[in-house]
Wavefront OBJ file of the C-alpha trace (Angstrom):
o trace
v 0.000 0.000 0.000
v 1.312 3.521 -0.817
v 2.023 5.454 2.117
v 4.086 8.551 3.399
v 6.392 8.280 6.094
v 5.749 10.269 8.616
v 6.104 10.280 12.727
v 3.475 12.684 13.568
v -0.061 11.893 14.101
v -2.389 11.557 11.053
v -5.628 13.756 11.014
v -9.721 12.892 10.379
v -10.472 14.858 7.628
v -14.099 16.034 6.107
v -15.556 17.653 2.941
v -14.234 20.959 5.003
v -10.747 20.661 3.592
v -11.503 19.847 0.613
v -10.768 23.197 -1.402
v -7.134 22.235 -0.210
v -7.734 18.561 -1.221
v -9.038 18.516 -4.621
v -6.375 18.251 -7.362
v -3.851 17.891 -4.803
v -0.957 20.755 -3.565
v -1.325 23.451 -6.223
v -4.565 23.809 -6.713
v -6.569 27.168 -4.527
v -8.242 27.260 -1.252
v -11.684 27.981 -0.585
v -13.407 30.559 -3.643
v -16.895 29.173 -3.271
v -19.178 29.441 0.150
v -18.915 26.712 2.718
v -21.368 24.744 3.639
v -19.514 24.893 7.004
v -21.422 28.044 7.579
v -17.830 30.444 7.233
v -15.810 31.202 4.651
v -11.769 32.132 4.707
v -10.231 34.576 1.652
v -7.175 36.743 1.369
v -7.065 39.864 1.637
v -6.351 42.387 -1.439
v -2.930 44.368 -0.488
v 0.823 45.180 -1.006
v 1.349 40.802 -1.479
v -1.576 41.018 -4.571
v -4.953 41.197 -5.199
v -7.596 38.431 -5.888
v -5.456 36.235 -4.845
v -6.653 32.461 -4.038
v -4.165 31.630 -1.424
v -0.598 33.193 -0.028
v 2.336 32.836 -2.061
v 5.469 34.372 -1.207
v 9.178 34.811 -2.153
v 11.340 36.284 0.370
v 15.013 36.291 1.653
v 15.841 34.708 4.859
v 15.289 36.626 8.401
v 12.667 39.299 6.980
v 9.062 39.334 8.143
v 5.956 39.112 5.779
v 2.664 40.942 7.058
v -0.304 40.078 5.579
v -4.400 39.427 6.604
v -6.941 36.981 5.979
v -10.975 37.467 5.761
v -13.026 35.372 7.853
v -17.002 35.280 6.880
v -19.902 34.585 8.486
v -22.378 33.003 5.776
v -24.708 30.969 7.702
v -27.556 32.117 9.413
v -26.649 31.894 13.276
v -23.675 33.426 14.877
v -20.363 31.510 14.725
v -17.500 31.756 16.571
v -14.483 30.451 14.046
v -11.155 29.386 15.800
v -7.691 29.966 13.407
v -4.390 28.780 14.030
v -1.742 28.309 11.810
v 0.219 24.964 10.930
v 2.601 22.691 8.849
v 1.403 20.629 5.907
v 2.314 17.224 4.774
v 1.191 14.979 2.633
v -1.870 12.231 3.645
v -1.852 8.234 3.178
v -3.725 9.011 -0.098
v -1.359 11.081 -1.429
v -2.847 14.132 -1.258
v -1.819 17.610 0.873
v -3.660 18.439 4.503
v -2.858 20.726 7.149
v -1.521 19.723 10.590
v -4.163 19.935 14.045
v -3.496 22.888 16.765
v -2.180 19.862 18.692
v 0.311 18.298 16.246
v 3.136 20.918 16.884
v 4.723 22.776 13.559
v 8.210 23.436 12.895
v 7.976 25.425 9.570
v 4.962 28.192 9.271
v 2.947 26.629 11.778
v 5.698 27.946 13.937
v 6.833 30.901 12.373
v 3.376 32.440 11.008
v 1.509 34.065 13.940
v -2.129 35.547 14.189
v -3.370 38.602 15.581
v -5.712 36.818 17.501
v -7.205 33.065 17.780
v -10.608 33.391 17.929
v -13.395 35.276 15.843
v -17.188 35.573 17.125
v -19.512 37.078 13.682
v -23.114 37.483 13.482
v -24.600 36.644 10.153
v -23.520 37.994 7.592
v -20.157 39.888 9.283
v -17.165 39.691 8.080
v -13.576 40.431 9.827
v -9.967 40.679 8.376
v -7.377 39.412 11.195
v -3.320 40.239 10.502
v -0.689 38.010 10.569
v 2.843 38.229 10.539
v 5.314 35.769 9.172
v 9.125 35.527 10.861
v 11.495 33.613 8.545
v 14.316 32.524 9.936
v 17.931 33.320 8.488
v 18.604 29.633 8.365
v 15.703 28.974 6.450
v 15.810 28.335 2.655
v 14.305 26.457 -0.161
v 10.054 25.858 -0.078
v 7.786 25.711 3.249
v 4.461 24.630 2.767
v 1.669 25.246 5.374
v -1.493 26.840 5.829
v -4.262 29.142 8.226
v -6.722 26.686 9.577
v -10.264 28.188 11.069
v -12.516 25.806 12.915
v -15.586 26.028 14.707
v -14.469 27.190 18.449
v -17.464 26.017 20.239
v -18.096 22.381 18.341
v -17.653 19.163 20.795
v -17.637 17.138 17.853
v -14.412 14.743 17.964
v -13.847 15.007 14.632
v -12.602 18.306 13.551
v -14.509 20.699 10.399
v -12.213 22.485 9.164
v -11.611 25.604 6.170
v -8.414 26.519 5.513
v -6.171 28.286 3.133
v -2.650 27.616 1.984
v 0.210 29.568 2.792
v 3.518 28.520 0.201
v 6.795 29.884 1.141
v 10.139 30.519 -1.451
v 13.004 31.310 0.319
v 16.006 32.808 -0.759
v 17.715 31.444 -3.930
v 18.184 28.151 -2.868
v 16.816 25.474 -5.492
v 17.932 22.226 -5.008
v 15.482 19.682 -6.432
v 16.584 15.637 -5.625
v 14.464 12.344 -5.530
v 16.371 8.935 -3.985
v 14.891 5.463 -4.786
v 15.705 3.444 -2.147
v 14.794 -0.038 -0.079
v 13.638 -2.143 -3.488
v 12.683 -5.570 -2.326
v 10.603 -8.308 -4.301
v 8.169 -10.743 -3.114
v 6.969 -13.582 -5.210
v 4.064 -15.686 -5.291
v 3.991 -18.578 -7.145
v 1.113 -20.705 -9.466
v 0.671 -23.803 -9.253
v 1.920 -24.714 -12.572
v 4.207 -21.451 -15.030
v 4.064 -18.187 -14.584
v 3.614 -16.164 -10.576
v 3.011 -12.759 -9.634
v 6.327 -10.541 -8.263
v 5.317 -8.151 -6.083
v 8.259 -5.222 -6.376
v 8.169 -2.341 -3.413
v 10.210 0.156 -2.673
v 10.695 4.188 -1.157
v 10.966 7.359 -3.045
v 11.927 10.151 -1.238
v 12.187 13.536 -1.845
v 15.577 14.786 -0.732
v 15.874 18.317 -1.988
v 14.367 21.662 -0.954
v 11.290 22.069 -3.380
v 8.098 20.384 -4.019
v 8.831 17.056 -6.430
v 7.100 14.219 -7.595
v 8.120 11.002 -10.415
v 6.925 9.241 -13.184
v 8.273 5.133 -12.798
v 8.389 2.673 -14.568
v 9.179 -1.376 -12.967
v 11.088 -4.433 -14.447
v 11.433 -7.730 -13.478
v 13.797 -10.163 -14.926
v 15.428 -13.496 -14.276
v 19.063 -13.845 -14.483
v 21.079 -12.262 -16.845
v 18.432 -10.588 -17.573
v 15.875 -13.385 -19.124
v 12.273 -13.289 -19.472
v 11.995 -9.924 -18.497
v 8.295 -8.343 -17.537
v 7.129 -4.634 -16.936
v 4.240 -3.583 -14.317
v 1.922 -1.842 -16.781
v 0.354 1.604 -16.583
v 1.662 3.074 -12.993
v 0.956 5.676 -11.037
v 2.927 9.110 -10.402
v 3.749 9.703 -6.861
v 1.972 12.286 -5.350
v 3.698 15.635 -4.690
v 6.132 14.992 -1.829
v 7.118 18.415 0.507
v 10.998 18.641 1.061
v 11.629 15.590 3.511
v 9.067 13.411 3.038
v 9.042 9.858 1.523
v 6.500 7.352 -0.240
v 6.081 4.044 -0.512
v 4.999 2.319 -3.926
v 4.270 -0.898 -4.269
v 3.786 -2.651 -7.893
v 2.476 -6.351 -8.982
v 3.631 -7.688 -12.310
v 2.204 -10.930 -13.402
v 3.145 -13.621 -15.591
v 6.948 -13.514 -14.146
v 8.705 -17.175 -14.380
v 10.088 -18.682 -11.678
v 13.873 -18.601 -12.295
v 15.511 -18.855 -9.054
v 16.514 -15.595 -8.999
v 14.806 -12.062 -9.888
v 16.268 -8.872 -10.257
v 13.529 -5.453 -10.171
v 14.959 -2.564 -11.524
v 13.239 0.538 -10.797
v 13.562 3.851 -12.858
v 12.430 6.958 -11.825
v 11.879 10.561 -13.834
v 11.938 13.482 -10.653
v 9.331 16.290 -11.744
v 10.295 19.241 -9.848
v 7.957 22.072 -9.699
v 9.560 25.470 -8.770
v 8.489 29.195 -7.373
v 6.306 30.008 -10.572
v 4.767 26.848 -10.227
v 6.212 24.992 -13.818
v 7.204 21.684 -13.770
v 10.367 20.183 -15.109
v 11.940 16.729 -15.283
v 15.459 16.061 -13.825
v 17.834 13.132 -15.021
v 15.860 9.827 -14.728
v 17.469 7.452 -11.680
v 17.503 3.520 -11.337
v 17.878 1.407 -8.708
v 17.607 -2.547 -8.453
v 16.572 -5.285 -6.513
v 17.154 -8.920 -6.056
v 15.016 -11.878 -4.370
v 14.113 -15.498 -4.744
v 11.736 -16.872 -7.093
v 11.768 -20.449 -6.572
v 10.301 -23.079 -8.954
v 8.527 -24.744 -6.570
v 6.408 -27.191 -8.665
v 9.719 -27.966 -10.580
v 11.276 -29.049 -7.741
v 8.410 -30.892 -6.568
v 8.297 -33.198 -9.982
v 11.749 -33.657 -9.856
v 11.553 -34.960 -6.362
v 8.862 -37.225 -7.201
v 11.131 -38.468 -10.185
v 14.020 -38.991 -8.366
v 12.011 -40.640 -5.527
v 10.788 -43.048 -8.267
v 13.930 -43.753 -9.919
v 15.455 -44.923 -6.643
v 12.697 -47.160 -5.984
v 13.341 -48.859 -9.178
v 16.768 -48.903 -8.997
v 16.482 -50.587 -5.210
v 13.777 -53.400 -6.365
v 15.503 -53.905 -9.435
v 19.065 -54.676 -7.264
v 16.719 -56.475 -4.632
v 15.490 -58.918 -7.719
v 18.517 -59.619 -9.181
v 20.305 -60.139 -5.346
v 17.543 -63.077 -4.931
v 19.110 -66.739 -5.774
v 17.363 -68.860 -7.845
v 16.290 -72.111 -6.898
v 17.437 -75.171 -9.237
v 16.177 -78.777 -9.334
v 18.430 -82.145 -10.050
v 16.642 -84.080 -13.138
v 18.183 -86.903 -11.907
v 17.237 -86.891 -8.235
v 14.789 -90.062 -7.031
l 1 2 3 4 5 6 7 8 9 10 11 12 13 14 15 16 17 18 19 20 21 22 23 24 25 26 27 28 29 30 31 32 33 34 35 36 37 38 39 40 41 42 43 44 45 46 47 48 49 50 51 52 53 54 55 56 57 58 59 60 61 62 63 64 65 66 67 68 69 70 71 72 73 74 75 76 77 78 79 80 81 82 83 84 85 86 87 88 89 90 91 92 93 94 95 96 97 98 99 100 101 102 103 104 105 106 107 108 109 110 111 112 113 114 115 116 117 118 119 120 121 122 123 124 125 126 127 128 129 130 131 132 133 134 135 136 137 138 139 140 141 142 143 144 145 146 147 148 149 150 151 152 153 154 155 156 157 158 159 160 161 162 163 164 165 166 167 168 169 170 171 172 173 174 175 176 177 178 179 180 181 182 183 184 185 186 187 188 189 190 191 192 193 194 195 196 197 198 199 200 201 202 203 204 205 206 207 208 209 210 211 212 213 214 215 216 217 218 219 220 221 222 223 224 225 226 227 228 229 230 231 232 233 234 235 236 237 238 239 240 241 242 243 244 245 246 247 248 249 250 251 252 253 254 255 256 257 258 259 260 261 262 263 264 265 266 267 268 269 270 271 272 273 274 275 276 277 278 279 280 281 282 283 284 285 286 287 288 289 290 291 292 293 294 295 296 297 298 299 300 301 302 303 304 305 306 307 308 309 310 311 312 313 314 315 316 317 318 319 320 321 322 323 324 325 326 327 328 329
């Protein structure tokens, strides 16, 4: 199963985060009214106007001041809880926003509000200023987000509108993708051809947001009887640090003792303007067992025979054979 490594604690999510769901990391944040009963926006001003989410390129150790809109359009009073926080990506490969409680280490941490809480009648709207620190160490792409959440819900499950907050900083643009830990597992039929089930990690190990077209072989020795998975899947985007797991099946793969997968992957950076670009493709191979078990069965059951032969045979002719005088009374 594809999955994203990750040590933090994975969040519930509903149809509330979806503006920052669907199509995955670069598509906008809420434009359409929630059905939450609030809304989040930017705010037109010295960063851009009509703008769909917060984008920003900056050197290290300045500040960035900016606002967001918060809107009441449901018909009872609200009071809308906002906090900021770090995104990653989810099991299903797509980008989320950490909870309050999760900790943050990028914007989460350095993005603060002017206040956490909002209270609007219907109708009301109110613009609350932020203020983002960089740090002078920082560089490269920080992905993260504003989250606003109903303040007074009990519900354990948390509904959620958010908007995304991208950060370029400084010059730095170091795009890299590793392949690593390719391991094969094969499952033989009863009689030919078995299914080779090839996994292994991407990760991306540079300082922008990447993702990679692959393609998997498997092959017996020397490179015999070679078989391809078919059409297969991108990786989702991947955030600076994180990894994926991919797993592939190929069928009709012979059992020849030994298999070797060989993995190729094409990186597909995507930098501050938001274009996408490939970078040298990378392989990396693997090697397990793929043993011919119903082979060696028959062949046990052949020698097995063959010595019984050979022992009754060596039994038949080690018997003496009796003889009788003609002449005897």
């Amino acid at each position: 199963m594809d999955s994203p490594s990750s040590s933090r604690r994975m969040i519930p999510a509903l149809a509330a985060i979806a503006p920052l769901l669907l199509g995955g990391l670069l598509v906008p944040a809420a434009s359409a009214a929630s059905d939450l009963g609030w809304e989040v926006s930017t705010v037109d001003g010295e960063h851009g106007a009509d703008r769909t989410n917060y984008e920003y390129t900056v050197e290290p150790g300045v500040q960035v001041d900016d606002s967001i809109r918060i809107s009441n359009t449901g018909t009872d009073a609200v009071t809308i809880g906002v906090y900021p926080a770090d995104g990653f990506t989810t099991r299903s490969g797509e980008f989320d926003l950490r909870t309050r409680e999760s900790g943050a280490e990028a914007i989460g941490a350095w993005l603060s509000l002017e206040t956490d809480q909002v209270s609007l009648e219907p109708g009301m709207s109110a613009e609350v200023p932020f203020r983002i620190r960089v740090p002078k160490g920082a560089g490269g792409e920080y992905v993260g987000g504003i989250v606003t959440t109903d303040a007074t819900a009990t519900d354990a499950v948390e509904r959620r509108e958010a908007v995304r907050v991208r950060l370029h900083v400084g010059s730095s643009f170091r795009p890299a993708l590793t392949v690593g830990d390719v391991h094969i597992d094969y499952a033989p039929a009863p009689l030919g051809a078995g299914r080779a089930t090839v996994t292994y990690t991407v990760r991306n190990a540079g300082d922008t947001v990447i993702s990679a077209e692959q393609s998997i072989a498997v092959a017996g020795p020397f490179g015999i009887a070679s078989r391809r998975a078919g059409d297969y899947q991108s990786t989702p985007q991947l955030l600076p640090g994180e990894s994926w797991t991919m797993s592939a099946d190929i069928d009709g793969v012979l059992p020849l003792a030994v298999l070797t997968a060989t993995v190729s992957a094409v990186p597909l950076y995507i930098d501050a303007a938001g274009s996408t670009g490939p970078l040298r493709a990378i392989e990396q191979t693997g090697v397990g067992a793929a043993v011919p078990w119903a082979l060696l069965g028959a062949v046990v059951i052949v020698v097995m025979l063959l010595l019984w032969w050979t022992r009754r045979r060596r039994a038949r002719a080690a018997t003496p054979v009796s003889s009788v005088d003609p002449t005897a009374p």
